[in-house]
DOKE-522478 format. One line per field, with one value per residue (C-alpha): y, z, x; residue in one letter; residue number from 1. Coordinates in nm, 3 decimals, m for minus. Layout:
north: Y, ...
up: Z, ...
east: X, ...
resn: a, ...
resi: NUM, ...
//
This chain:
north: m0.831, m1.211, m1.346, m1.475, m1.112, m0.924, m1.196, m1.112, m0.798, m0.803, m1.054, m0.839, m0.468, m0.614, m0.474, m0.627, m0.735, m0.617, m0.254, m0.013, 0.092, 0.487, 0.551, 0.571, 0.880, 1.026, 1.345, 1.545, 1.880, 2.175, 2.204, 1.992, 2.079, 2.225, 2.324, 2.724, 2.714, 2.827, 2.616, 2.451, 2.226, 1.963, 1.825, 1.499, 1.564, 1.629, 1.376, 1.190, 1.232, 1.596, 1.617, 1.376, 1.574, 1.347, 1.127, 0.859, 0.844, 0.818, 0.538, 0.342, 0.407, 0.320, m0.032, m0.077, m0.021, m0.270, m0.539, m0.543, m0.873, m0.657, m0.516, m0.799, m1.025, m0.734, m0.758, m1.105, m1.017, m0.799, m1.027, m1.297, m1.082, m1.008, m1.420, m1.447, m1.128, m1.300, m1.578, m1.444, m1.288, m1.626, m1.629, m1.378, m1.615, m1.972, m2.262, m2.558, m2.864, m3.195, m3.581, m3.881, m4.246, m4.592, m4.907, m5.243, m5.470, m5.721, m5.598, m5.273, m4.985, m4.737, m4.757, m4.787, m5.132, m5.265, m5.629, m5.718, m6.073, m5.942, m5.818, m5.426, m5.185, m4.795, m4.507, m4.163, m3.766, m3.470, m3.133, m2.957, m2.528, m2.403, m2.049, m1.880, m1.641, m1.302, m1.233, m1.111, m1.010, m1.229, m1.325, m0.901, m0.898, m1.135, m0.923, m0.628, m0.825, m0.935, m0.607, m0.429, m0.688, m0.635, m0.242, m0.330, m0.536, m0.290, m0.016, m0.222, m0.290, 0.112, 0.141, m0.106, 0.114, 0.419, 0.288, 0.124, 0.432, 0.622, 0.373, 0.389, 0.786, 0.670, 0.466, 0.627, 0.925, 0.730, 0.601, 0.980, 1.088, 0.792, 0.868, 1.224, 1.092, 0.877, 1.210, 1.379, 1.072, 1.090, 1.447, 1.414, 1.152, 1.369, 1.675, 1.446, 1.302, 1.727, 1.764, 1.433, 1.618, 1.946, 1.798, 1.528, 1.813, 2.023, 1.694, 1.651, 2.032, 1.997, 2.221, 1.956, 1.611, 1.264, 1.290, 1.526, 1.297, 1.041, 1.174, 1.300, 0.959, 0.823, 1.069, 0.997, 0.600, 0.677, 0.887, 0.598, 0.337, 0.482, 0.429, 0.076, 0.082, 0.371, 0.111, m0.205, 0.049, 0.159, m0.165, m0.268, 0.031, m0.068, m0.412, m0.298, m0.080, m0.354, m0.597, m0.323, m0.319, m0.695, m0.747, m0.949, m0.760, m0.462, m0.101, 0.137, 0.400, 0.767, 1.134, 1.395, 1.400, 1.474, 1.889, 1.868, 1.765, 2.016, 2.075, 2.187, 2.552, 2.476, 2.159, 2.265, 1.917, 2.027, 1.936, 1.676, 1.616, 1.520, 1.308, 1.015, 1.022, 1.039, 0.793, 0.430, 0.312, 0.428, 0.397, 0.042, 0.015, 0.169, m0.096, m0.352, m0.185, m0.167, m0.576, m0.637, m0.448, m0.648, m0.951, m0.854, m0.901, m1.223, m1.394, m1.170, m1.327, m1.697, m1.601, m1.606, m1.895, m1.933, m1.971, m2.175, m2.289, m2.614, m2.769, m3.072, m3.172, m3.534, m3.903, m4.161, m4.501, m4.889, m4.955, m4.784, m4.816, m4.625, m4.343, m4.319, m4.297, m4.009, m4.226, m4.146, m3.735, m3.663, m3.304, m3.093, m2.771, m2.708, m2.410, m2.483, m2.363, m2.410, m2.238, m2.268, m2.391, m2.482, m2.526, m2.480, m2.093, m2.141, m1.867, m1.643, m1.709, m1.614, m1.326, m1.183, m1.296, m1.094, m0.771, m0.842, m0.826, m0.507, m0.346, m0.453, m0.304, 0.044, 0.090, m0.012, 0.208, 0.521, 0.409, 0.443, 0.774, 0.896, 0.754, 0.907, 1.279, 1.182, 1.108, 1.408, 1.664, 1.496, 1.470, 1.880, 1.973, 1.787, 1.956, 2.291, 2.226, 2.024, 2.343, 2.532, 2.269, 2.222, 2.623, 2.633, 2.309, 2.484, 2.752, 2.484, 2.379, 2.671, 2.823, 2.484, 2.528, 2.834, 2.715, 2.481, 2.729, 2.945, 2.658, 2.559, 2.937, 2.978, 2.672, 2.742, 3.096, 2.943, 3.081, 2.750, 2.399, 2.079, 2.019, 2.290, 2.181, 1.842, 1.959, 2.139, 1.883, 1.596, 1.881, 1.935, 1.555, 1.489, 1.851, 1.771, 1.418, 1.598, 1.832, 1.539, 1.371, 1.672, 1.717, 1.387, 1.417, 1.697, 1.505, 1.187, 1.445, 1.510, 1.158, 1.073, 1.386, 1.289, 0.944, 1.019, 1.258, 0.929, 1.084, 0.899, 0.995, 0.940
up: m4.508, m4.526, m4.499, m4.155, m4.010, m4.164, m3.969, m3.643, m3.707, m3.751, m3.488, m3.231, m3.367, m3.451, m3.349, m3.028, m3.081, m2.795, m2.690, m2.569, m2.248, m2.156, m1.789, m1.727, m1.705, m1.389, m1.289, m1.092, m0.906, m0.901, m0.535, m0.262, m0.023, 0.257, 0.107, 0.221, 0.189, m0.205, m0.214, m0.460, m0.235, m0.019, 0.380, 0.187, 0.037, 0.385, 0.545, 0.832, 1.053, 0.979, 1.049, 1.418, 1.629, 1.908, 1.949, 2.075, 1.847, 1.546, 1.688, 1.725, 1.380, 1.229, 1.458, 1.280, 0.976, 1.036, 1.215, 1.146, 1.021, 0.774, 0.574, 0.595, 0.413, 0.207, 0.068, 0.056, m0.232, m0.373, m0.421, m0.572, m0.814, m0.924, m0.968, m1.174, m1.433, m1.424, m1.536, m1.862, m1.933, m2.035, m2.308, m2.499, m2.545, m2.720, m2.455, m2.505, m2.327, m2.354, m2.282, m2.294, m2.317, m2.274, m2.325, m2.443, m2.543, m2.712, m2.969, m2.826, m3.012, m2.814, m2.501, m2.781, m2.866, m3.224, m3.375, m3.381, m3.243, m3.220, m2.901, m2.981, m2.800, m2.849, m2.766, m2.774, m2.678, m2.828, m2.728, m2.820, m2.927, m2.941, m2.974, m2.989, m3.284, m3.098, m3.410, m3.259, m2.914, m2.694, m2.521, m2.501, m2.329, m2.087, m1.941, m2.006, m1.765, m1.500, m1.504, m1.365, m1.156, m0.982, m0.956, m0.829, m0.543, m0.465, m0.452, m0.224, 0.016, 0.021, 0.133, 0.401, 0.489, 0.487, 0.653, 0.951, 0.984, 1.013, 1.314, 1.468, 1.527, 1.570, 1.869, 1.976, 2.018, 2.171, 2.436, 2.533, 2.552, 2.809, 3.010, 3.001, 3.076, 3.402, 3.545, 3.498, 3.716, 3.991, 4.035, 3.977, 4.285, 4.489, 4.488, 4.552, 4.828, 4.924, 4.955, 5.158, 5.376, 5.441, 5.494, 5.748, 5.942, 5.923, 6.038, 6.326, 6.419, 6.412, 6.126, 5.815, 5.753, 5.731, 5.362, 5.256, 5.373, 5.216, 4.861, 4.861, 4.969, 4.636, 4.387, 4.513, 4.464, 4.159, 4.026, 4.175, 3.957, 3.650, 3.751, 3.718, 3.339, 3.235, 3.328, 3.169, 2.859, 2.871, 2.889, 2.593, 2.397, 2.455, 2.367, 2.062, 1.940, 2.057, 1.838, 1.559, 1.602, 1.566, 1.960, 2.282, 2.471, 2.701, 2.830, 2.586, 2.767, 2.688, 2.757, 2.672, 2.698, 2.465, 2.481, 2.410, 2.059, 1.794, 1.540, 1.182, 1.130, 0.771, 0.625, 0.241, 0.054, m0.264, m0.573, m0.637, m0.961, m0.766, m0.581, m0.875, m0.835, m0.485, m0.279, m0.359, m0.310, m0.640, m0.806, m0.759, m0.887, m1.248, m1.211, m1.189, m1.484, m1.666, m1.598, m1.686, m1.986, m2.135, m2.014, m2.354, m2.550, m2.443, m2.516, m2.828, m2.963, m2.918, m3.178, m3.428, m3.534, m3.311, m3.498, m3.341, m3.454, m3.371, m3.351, m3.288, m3.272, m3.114, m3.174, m3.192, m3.284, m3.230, m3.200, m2.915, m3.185, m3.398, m3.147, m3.047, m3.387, m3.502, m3.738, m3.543, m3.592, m3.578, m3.619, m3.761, m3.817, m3.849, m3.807, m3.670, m3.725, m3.462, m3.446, m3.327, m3.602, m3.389, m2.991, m2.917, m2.833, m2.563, m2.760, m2.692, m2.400, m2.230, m2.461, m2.303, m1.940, m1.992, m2.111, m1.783, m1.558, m1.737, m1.664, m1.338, m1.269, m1.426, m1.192, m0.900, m0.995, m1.038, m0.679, m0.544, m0.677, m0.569, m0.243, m0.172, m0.273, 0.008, 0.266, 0.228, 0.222, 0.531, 0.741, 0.605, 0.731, 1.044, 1.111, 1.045, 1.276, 1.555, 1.602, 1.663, 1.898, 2.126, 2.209, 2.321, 2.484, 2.658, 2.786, 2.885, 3.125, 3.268, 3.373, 3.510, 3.710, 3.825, 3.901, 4.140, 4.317, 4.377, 4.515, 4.774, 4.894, 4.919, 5.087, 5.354, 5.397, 5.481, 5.136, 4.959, 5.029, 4.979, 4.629, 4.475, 4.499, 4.413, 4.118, 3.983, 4.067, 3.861, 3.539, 3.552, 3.527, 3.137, 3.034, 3.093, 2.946, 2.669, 2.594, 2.595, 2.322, 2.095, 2.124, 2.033, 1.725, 1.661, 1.600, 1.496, 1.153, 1.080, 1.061, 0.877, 0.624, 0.595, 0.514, 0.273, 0.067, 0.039, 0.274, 0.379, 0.182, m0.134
east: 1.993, 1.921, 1.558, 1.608, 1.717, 1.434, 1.198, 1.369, 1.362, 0.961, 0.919, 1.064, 0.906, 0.601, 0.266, 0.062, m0.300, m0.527, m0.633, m0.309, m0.330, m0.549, m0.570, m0.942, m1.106, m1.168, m1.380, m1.144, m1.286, m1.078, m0.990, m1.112, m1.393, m1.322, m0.989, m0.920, m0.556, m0.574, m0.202, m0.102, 0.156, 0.050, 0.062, 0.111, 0.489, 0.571, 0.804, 0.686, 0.937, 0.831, 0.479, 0.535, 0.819, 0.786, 1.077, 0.896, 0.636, 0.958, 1.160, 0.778, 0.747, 1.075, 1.067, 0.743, 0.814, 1.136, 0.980, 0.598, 0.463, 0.221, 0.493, 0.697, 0.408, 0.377, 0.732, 0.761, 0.443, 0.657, 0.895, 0.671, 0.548, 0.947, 0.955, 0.633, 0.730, 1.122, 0.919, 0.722, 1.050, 1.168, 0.935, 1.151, 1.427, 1.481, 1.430, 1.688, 1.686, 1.851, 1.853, 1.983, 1.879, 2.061, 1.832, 1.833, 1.465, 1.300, 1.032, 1.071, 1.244, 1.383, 1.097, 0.808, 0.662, 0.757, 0.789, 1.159, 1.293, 1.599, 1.732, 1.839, 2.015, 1.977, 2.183, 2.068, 2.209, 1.983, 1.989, 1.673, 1.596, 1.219, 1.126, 0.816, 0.776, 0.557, 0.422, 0.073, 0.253, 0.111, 0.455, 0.491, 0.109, 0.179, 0.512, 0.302, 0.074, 0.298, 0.509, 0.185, 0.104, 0.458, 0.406, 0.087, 0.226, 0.526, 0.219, 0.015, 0.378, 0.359, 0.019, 0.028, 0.369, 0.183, m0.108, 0.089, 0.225, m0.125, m0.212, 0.098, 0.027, m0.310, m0.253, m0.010, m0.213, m0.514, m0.234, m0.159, m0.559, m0.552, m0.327, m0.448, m0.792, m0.661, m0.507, m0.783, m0.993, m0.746, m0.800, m1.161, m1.176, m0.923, m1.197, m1.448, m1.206, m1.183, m1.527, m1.623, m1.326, m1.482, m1.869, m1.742, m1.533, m1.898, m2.031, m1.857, m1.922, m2.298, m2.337, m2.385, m2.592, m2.506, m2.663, m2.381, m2.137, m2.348, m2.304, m1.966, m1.848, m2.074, m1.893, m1.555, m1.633, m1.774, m1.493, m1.245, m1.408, m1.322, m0.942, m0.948, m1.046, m0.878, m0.531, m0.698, m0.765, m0.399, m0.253, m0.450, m0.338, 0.015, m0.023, m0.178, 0.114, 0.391, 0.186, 0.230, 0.556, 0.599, 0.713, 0.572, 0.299, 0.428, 0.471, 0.584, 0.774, 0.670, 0.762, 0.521, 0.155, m0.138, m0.126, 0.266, 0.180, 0.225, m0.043, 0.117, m0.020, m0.115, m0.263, m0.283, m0.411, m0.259, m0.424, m0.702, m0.529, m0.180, m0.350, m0.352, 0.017, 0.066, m0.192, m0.062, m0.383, m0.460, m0.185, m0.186, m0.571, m0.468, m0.149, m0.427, m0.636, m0.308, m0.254, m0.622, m0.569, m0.300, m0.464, m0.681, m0.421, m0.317, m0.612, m0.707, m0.386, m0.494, m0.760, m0.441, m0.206, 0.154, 0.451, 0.761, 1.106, 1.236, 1.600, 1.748, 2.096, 2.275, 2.370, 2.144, 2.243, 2.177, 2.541, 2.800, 3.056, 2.845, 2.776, 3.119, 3.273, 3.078, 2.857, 2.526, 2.469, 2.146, 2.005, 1.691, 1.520, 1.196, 0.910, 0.537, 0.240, m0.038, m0.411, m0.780, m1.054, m1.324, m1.347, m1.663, m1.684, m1.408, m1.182, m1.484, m1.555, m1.224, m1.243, m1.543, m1.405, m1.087, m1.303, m1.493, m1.228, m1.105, m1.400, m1.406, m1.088, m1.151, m1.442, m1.235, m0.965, m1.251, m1.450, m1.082, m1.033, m1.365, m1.331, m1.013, m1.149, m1.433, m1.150, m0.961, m1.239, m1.383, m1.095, m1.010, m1.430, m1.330, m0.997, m1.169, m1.459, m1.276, m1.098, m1.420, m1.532, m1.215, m1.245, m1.593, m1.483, m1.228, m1.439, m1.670, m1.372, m1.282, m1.650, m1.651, m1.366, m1.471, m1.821, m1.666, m1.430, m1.757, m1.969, m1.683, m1.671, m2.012, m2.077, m1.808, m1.959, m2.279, m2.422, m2.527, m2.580, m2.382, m2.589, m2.385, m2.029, m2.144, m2.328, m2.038, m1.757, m1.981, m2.026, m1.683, m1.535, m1.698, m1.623, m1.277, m1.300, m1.481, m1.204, m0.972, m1.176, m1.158, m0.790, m0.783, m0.968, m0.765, m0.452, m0.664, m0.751, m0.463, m0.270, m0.634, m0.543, m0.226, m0.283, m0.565, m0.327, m0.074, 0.133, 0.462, 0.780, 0.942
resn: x, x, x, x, x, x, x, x, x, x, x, x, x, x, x, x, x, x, x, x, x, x, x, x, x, x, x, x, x, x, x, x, x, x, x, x, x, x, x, x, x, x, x, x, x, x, x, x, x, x, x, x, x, x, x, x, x, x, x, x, x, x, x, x, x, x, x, x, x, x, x, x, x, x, x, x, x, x, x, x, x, x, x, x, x, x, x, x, x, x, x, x, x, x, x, x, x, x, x, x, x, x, x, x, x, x, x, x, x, x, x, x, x, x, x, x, x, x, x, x, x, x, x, x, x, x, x, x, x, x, x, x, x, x, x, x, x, x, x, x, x, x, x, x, x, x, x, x, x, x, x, x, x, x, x, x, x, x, x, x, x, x, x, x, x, x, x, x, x, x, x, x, x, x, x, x, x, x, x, x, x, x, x, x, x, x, x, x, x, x, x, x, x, x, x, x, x, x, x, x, x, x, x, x, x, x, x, x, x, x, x, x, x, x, x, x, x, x, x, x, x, x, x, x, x, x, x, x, x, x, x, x, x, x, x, x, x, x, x, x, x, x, x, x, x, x, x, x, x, x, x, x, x, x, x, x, x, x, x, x, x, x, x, x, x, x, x, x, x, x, x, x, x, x, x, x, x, x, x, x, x, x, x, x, x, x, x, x, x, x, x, x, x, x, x, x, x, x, x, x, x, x, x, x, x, x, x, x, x, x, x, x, x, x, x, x, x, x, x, x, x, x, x, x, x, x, x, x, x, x, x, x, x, x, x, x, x, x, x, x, x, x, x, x, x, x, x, x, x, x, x, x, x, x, x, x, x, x, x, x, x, x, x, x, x, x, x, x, x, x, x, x, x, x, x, x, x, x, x, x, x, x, x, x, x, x, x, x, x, x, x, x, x, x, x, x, x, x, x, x, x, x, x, x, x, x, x, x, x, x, x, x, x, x, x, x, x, x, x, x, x, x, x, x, x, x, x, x, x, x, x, x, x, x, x, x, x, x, x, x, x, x, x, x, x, x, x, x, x, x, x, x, x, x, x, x, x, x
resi: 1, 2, 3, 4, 5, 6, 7, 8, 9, 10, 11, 12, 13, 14, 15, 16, 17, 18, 19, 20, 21, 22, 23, 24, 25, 26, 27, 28, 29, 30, 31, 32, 33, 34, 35, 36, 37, 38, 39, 40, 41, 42, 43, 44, 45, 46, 47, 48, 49, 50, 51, 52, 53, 54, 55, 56, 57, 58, 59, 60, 61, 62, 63, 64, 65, 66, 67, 68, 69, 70, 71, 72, 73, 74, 75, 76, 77, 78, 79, 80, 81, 82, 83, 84, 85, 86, 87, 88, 89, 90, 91, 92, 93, 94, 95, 96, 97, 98, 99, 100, 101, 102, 103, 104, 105, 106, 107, 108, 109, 110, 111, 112, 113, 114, 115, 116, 117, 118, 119, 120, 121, 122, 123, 124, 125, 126, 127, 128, 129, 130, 131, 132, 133, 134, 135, 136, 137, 138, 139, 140, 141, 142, 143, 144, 145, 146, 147, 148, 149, 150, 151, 152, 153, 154, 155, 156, 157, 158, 159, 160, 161, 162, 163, 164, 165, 166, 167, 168, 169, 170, 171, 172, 173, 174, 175, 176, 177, 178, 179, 180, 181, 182, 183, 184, 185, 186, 187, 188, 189, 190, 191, 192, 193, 194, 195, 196, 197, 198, 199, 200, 201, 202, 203, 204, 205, 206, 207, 208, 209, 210, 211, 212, 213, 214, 215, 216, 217, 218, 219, 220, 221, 222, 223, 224, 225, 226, 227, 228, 229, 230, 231, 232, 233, 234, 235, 236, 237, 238, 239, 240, 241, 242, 243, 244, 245, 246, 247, 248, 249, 250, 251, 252, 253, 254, 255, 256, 257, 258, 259, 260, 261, 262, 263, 264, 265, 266, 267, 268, 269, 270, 271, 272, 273, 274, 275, 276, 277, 278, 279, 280, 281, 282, 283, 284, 285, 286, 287, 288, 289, 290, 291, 292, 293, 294, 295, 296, 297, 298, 299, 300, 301, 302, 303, 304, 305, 306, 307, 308, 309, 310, 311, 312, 313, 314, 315, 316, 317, 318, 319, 320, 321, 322, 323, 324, 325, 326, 327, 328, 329, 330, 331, 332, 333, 334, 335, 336, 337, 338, 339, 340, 341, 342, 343, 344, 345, 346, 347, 348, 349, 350, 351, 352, 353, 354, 355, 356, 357, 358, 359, 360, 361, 362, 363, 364, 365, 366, 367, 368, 369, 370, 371, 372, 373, 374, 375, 376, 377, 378, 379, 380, 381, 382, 383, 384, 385, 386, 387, 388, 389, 390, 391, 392, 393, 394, 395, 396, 397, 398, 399, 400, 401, 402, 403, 404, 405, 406, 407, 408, 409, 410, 411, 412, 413, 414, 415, 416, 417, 418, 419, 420, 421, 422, 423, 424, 425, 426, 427, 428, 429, 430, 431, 432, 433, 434, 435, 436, 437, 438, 439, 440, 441, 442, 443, 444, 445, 446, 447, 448, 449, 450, 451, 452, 453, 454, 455, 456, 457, 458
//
């Protein structure tokens, strides 16, 4: 094997200055709290399309996941990143160039000044090789670099996914609790309407007060004001998710209603251990630890000397004749040498600034990690305890309903007074409002699990 091979051989095998990458060490509990499901398999490997049965709700989120400006922005970063590591690819291979010259001066030798009286005339065609010997592996840092910079971005174009997806549900839901909420205002002012009825028909019998009348008319106006922004709050709502979906403000048609959601009977979170390789989140902080990382080895490797070979090949000659003819080749080889000996403590400098930013980036990537074991043990103690709540919530509702029943008998029989009915009717309205709010949350935890385990698909 000649001399030249066994260099390219080492040039291209050689070792990499600068610290090999080590994912960062993270803490990981066994189980998460709140976590009762002793499963090993998690809510988060579920499809979407899976865990939201409602039609509607799965064309919203496949138009927004086609037409949303997020995502869009988010792939066009993606796609930038592609560019920049296409880019520090280059430096793996010679880079040749030409040019070309025609002139004619006067104490001038081919553009540069030099004492000649004579008129001259210069002719030139060079094509020209350079290639960077990676004897230290800086050129292999840098893609190191840039290739986890483009994960990185193709993880953060899967989080905004998966998050635009978690609002979608989100808002979606909220839309449903309003409309649930509006129906229940109507009603609320229809049995205030009922009971302004029955005292003015007393009334005009002789048997009731103008006070009754009085406050049933109040509650029913009451209960009737709420209408009006319960609408504006609904129209809002919808403009929000057509915005989400990248289209002009309007209604989004809709089906079912907020109790004709299904709940998934089991919400097992899996592993805290599987969720480094699920949530993208993360995954694209160690991309960014794994970038800062090589960054190290970039700049460790300016510390050394760079080694490049040279060609040169063309004609250049003061005569056309000359350049024609073949009299005017012109070619060269050479290697160069090039290193620091003093500048100042600028080497060091940028050595300590890349450590920096590695260190920054490890503690990002751990604060992410820990953050996203907070998220899914929260939503897991909410789900758990919103369940509790909406059945004592429920009861709530319907010894209010009851209550109300009662008062309106008794009060016809002559056995109570107006206050009664009226008390009832005004417990009843933000019991019902109430239960509303924790069905709600209900299906608010679990898109909020199911984004925090980096739920989405694969």
């Amino acid at each position: 094997m000649s001399w030249a091979a066994l260099l390219l051989v080492f040039c291209l095998t050689g070792c990499a200055v600068g610290p090999d990458y080590k994912r960062p060490a993270i803490d990981a509990p066994r189980s998460f709290r709140g976590d009762i499901s002793a499963q090993t398999n998690s809510l988060g490997d579920m499809p979407w399309w899976e865990l939201f049965r409602d039609e509607t709700l799965q064309g919203l989120i496949r138009a927004a996941l086609t037409n949303n400006y997020d995502v869009r922005i988010a792939a066009t970063r993606v796609e930038q990143a592609r560019a920049v590591l296409a880019q520090n690819r280059a430096g793996y291979y010679p880079q040749i160039t030409y040019s070309g010259a025609v002139g004619v001066g006067k104490n001038a030798v081919e553009g540069s000044p030099f004492p000649n009286s004579q008129q001259t005339r210069w002719y030139e065609a060079v094509a020209n090789a350079s290639w960077e010997i990676d004897l230290w592996g800086r050129v292999r840092r840098l893609n190191e670099s840039a290739r986890a910079q483009y994960f990185a971005t193709a993880e953060g174009r899967t989080n905004v996914m998966l998050s635009l997806i978690a609002t979608v549900a989100s808002d979606y839901f909220q839309l449903l609790a309003l409309d649930q909420e509006l129906q229940i205002a109507r009603d609320t002012t229809n049995s205030f309407g009922q009971s302004l009825k029955l005292f003015a028909e007393r009334l005009r019998g002789g048997v009731s007060s103008k006070l009754e009348t009085a406050a049933a008319e109040a509650e029913e106006a009451s209960a009737a004001a709420t209408v009006p922004e319960l609408e504006r709050q609904i129209v809002v709502e919808e403009n929000q998710i057509r915005i989400l979906l990248g289209m002009n403000p309007g209604p989004i048609l809709r089906n079912k209603k907020l109790l004709e959601q299904l709940l998934p009977p089991d919400v097992p979170p899996g592993l805290p251990s599987a969720l480094l390789q699920r949530r993208p989140d993360i995954r694209q902080a160690e991309q960014q630890v794994r970038s800062a990382n090589a960054q190290i080895g970039v700049v460790k490797a300016n510390f050394y000397p760079q080694i490049s070979l040279t060609a040169l090949f063309g004609k250049v000659s003061p005569e056309l004749s000359a350049f024609t003819a073949g009299g005017a080749n012109a070619w060269s080889v050479a290697g160069n040498l090039a290193g620091p000996i003093f500048e100042g403590g600028l080497l060091k400098g940028e050595y300590r600034q890349a450590r920096a930013v590695w260190e920054e980036t490890v503690l990002e990537y751990q604060s992410t990690v820990l953050n996203a074991f907070q998220e899914v043990s929260n939503e897991l103690i909410a789900r758990q305890q919103l369940a509790k709540e909406r059945v004592e919530q429920a009861r709530a509702v319907a010894a209010y309903v009851e209550a109300v029943r009662v008062a309106t008998e008794r009060y016809t029989a002559g056995q109570a007074n107006y206050y009664e009915i009226l008390q009832e009717q005004q417990l009843l309205f933000p019991a019902e409002n109430a239960l509303t709010q924790t069905e709600l949350n209900q299906l608010l935890a679990i898109v909020q699990l199911y984004r925090a385990l980096g739920g989405g698909w694969k």
